[in-house]
C-alpha positions in Angstrom: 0.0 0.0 0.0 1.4 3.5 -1.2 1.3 5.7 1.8 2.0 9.1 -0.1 -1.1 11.1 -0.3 -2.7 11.1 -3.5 -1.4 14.7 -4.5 2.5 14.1 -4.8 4.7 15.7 -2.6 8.2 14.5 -3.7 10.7 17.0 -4.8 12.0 16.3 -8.4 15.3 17.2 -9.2 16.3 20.4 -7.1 16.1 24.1 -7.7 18.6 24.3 -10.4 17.1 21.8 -12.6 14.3 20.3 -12.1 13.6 17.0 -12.6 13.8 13.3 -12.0 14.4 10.1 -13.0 12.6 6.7 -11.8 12.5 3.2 -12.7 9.7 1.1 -12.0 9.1 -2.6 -11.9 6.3 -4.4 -10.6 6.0 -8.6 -10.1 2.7 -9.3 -8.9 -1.0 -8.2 -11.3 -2.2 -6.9 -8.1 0.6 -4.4 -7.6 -0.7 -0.8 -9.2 0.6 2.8 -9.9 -1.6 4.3 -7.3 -4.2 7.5 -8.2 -1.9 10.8 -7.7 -0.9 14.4 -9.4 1.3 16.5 -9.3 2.6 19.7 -10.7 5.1 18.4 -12.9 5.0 17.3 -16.5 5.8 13.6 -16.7 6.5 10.8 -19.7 5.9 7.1 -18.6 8.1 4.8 -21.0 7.2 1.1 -21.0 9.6 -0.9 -20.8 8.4 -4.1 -19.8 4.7 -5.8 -20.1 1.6 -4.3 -21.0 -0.7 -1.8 -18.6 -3.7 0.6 -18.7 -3.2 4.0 -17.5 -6.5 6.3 -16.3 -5.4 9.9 -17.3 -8.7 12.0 -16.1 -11.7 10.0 -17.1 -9.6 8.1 -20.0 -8.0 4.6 -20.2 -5.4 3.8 -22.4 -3.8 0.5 -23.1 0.1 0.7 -23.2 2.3 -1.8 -24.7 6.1 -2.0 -24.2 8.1 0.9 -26.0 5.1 3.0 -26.0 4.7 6.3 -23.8 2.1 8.3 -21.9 2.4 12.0 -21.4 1.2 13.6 -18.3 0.1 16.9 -18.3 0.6 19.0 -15.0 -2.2 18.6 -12.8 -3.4 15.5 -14.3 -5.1 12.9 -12.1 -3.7 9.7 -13.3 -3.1 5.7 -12.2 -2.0 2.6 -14.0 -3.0 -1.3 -13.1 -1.6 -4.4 -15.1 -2.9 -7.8 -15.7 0.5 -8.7 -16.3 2.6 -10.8 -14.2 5.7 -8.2 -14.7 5.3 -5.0 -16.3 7.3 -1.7 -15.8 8.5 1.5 -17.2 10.5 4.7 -16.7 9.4 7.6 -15.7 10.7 11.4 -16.4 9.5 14.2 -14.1 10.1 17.6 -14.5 8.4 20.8 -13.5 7.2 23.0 -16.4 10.0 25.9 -15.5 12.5 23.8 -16.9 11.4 24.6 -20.2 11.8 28.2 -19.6 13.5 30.6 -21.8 14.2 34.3 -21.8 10.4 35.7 -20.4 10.5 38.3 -23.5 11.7 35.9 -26.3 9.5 34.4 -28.8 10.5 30.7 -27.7 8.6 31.5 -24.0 5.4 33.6 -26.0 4.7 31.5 -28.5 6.2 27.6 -27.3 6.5 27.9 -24.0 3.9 29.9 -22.6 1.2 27.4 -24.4 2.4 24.3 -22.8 2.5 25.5 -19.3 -0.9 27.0 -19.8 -2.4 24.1 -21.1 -3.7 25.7 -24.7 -3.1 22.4 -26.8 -4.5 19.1 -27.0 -1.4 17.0 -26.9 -1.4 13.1 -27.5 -1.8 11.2 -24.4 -0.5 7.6 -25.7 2.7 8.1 -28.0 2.4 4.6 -29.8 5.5 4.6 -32.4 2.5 4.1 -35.0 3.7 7.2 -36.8 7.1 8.6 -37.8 7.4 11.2 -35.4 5.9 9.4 -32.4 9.1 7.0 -33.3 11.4 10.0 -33.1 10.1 11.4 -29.9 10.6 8.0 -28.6 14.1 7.9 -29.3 14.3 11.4 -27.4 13.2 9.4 -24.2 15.3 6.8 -24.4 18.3 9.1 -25.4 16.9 11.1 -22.4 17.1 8.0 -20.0 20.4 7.3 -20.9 21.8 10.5 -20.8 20.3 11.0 -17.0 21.9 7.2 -15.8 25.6 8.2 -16.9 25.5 12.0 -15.8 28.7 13.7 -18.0 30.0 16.3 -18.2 26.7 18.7 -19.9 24.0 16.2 -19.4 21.5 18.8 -18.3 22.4 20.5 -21.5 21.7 17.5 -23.9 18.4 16.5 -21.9 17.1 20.1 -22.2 17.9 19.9 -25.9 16.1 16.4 -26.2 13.3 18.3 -24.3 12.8 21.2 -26.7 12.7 18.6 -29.4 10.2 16.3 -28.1 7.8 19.1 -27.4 8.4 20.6 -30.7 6.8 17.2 -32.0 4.0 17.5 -29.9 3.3 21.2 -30.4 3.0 20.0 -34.6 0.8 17.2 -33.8 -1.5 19.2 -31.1 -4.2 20.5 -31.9 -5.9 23.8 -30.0 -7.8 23.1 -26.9 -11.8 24.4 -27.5 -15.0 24.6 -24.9 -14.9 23.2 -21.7 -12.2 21.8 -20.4 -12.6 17.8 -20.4 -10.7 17.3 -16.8 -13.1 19.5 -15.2 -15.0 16.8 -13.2 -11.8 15.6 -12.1 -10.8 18.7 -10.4 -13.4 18.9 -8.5 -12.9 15.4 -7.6 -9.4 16.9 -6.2 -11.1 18.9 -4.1 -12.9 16.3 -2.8 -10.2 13.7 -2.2 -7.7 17.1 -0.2 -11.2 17.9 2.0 -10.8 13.9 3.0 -7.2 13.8 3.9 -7.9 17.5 5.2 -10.5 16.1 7.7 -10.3 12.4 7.7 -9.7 12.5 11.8 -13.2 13.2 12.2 -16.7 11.5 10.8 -17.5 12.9 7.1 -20.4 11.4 5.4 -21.2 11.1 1.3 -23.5 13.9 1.4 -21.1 16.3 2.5 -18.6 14.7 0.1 -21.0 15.1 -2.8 -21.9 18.5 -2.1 -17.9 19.6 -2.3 -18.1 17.6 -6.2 -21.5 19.8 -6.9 -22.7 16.0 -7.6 -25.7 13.9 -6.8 -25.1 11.7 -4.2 -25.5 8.3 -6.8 -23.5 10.2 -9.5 -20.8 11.4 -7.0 -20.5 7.8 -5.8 -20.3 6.3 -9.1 -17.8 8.6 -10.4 -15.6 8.8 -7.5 -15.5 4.5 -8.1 -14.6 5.0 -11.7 -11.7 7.0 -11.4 -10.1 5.8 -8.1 -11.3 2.3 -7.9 -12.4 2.6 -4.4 -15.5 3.5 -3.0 -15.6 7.0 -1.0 -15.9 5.3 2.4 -13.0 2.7 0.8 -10.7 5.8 0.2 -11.4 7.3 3.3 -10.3 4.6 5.3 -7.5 3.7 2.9 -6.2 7.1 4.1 -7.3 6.6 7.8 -5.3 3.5 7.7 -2.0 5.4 6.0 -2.1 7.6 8.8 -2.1 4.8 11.1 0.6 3.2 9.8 2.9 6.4 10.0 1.9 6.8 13.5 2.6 2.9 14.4 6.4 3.0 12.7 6.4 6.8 14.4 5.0 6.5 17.8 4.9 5.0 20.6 1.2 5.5 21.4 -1.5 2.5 22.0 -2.7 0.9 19.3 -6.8 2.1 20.3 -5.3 5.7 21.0 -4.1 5.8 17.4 -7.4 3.8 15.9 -9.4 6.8 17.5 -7.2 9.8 16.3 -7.3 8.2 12.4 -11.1 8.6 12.9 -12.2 4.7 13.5 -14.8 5.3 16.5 -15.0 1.1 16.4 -11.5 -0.6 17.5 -13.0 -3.8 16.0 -13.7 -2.2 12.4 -10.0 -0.2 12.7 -8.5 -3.7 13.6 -10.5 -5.5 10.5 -9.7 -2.5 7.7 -5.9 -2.5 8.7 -5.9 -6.3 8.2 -7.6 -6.2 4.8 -5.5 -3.4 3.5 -1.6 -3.9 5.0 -2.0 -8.4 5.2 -1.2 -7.9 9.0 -2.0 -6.7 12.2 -1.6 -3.3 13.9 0.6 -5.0 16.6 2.7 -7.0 14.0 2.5 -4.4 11.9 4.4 -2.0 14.6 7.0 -4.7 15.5 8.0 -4.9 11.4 8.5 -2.1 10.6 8.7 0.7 13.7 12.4 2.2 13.8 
């Protein structure tokens, strides 16, 4: 179980130049890219296996040597039915692209992207020839960032510029209402629950914060993080839990009743189901 929040909070890269690197692997079908966003920009490379990513309300099947592009902001997950599947992932926050604020690289290029004014591919499939080529950019851009010589951040920013040049002449210009908009307010939603989850919050309130009906809140809130709202709020009760068990050394009820469980049964019977173990044996595994 992921205990991150679902909005991101790792720092990518560092002030200078901003942006990461990660390699991910995964064994078991039931293992998943848990639901999160951030404020980066981020490309998923497959490199192993087959998986379906949810970008916003979308799925999208990716096979191995195919991308996804995630925009900033963009609520996203990925589950396999493979045995082993994996990819690497690029991070970056969108000031990386920066140029001179006065030029006509930031107006007319940059400026765009980082306000969202295009419609750029979500799936980059190497169906056509320049999908090919911005996939060579990534992996040219993964190797670059593993052996770190001398102008590295040089070459990746170079690889950078070209791969959204690509996408900027294969975008097209974003029209009406934004298509994510139901997920922001899902956002807001899932930051009031980890916000307030130490006290009792019911789907009412929860569906008045999406501006939903309390059937379509419910349903929607299912499709996109594949949990129930009472499922996700005690997913996060229980992450808090489990930071204070490793943390603390406070009684196991004490910490059941602070997460928001009012039943020490219930507490005891969600922690099993989502960790595989007990409170106590958690606490003796993994508490420092």
């Amino acid at each position: 179980m992921d205990l991150n929040l679902l909005k991101e909070k790792r720092e990518h890269g560092d002030f200078l130049f901003p942006i990461g690197f990660y390699s991910m692997k995964y064994y078991d079908r039931s293992e998943m890219l848990d639901l999160h966003w951030h404020d980066e920009l981020e490309f998923l490379l497959m490199t192993s296996g087959t998986a379906t990513f949810r970008v916003g309300d979308l799925l999208y099947g990716v096979e191995e040597g195919q991308a996804v592009f995630i925009n900033s902001g963009e609520i996203h997950s990925a589950r396999s039915d493979c045995g082993t599947w994996g990819f690497s992932a690029i991070v970056f926050h969108p000031s990386l692209l920066n140029s001179n604020p006065y030029d006509k690289i930031q107006n007319d290029y940059i400026n765009p992207i980082k306000n969202k004014q295009f419609a750029f591919s979500t799936v980059i499939s190497g169906r056509e020839p320049w999908e090919r080529e911005l996939l060579d950019h990534l992996k040219k851009i993964i190797e670059i960032a593993a052996e770190r010589e001398y102008t590295y951040e040089l070459l990746i920013k170079a690889h950078l510029y070209a791969i959204f040049s690509l996408l900027l002449r294969n975008a097209r210009t974003k029209t009406g209402q934004n298509p994510t908009y139901r997920c922001d307010r899902l956002k807001n939603v899932i930051q009031f629950i980890q916000a307030n989850y130490s006290r009792q919050i019911n789907i009412s309130e929860l569906s008045g914060i999406a501006g939903m009906s309390e059937g379509h809140f419910c349903r929607y809130f299912k499709k996109i993080v594949a949990k129930t709202p009472i499922e996700y709020l005690n997913y996060v009760r229980i992450a808090k839990a489990c930071d204070l068990l490793r943390n603390t050394d406070r009684k196991i009820l004490d910490i059941a009743m602070d997460v928001g469980f009012n039943n020490f049964s219930y507490f005891i019977d969600r922690f099993k189901k989502y960790m595989k173990i007990t409170p106590a044996d958690y606490r003796k595994k993994y508490s420092f």
